[in-house]
C-alpha positions in Angstrom: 23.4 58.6 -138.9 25.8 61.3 -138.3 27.5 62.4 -135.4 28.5 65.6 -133.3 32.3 65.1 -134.3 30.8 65.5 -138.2 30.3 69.2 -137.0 32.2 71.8 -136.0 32.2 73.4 -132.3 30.6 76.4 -134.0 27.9 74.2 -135.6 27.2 72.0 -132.3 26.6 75.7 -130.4 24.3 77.0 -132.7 22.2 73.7 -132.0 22.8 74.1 -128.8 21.5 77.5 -128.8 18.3 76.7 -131.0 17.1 74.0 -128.7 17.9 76.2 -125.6 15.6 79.1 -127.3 12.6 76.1 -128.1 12.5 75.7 -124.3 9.9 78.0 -122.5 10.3 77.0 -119.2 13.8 78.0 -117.1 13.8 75.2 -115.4 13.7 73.1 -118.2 16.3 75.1 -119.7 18.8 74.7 -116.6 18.0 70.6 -116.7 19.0 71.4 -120.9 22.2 73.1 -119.6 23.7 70.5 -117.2 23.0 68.1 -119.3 25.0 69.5 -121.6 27.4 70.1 -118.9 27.6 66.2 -118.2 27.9 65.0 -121.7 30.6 67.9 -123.3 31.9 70.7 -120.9 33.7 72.1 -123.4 31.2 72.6 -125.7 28.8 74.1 -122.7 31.2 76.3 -121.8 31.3 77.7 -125.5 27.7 78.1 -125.1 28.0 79.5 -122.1 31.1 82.5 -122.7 29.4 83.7 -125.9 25.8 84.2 -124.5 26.1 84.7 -120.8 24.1 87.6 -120.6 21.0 85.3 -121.9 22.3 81.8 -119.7 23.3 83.8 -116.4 19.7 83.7 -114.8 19.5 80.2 -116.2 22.5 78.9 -114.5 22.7 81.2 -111.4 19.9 83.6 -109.4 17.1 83.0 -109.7 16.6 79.4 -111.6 19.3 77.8 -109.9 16.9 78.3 -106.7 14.0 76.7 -108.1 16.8 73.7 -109.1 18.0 73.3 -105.8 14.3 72.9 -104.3 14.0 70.4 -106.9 17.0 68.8 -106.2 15.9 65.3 -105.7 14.3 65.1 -109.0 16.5 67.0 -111.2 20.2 65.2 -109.8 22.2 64.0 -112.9 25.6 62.9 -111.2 28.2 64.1 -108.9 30.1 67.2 -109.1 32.1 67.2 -106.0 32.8 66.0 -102.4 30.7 67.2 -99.8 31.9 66.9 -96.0 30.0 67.7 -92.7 31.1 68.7 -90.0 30.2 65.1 -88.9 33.2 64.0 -91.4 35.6 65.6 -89.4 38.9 63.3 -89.2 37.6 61.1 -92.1 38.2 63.2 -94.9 41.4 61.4 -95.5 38.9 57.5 -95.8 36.4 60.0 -97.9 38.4 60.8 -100.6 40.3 57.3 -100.7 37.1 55.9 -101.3 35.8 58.4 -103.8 34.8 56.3 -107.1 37.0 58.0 -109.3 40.5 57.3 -110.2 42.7 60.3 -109.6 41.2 62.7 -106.9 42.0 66.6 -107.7 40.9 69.9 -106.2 40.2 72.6 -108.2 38.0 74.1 -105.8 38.0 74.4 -102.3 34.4 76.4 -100.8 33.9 76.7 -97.3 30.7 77.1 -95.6 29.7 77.9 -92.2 27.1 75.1 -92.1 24.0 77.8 -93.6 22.2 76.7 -96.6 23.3 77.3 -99.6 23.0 75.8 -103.0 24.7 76.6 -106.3 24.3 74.9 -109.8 
């Protein structure tokens, strides 16, 4: 049995890339991606910086539309808080109840309540 660590990072993205080219649907391809995404960031964002020209329809306009309608069949895990305008005044009990250990922003997005979905 061998192991991803046996391999270098060059070697895991040119698997990477070969399994991503197999794939003939996009929206496959996108559930391919975040996968990836979950199990070794670093790694996916290798993937990502050297062929973005080829993953940027995958991971943005116009696949990421058809993954937000599927949503609720396609959700892996978390990637963020999400507050409401109900949640006003309970950020604070939000985020102390979060399940993870340390809590850290590295984003902060803003919304005026529209829809809008991003991968």
């Amino acid at each position: 049995m061998f192991c991803f660590e046996d391999f270098t990072v060059q070697e895991q993205a040119n698997r990477v890339i070969t399994k991503y080219r197999r794939e003939t649907d996009d929206l496959r391809r996108y559930e391919y991606l975040t996968s990836l995404q979950d199990r070794n960031e670093t790694l996916f964002y290798k993937v990502l910086i050297d062929n973005i020209e080829e993953f940027a329809p995958i991971i943005y306009t116009p696949t990421v539309g058809q993954a937000c309608k599927s949503f609720g069949q396609l959700f892996r895990r978390t990637r963020g808080m999400y507050f409401s305008p109900l949640d006003k005044g309970e950020m604070r009990a939000m985020v102390y109840n979060w399940r993870e250990e340390e809590v850290y922003c590295r984003v902060v997005y803003v919304k005026d309540g529209g829809t809008y979905c991003t991968g």
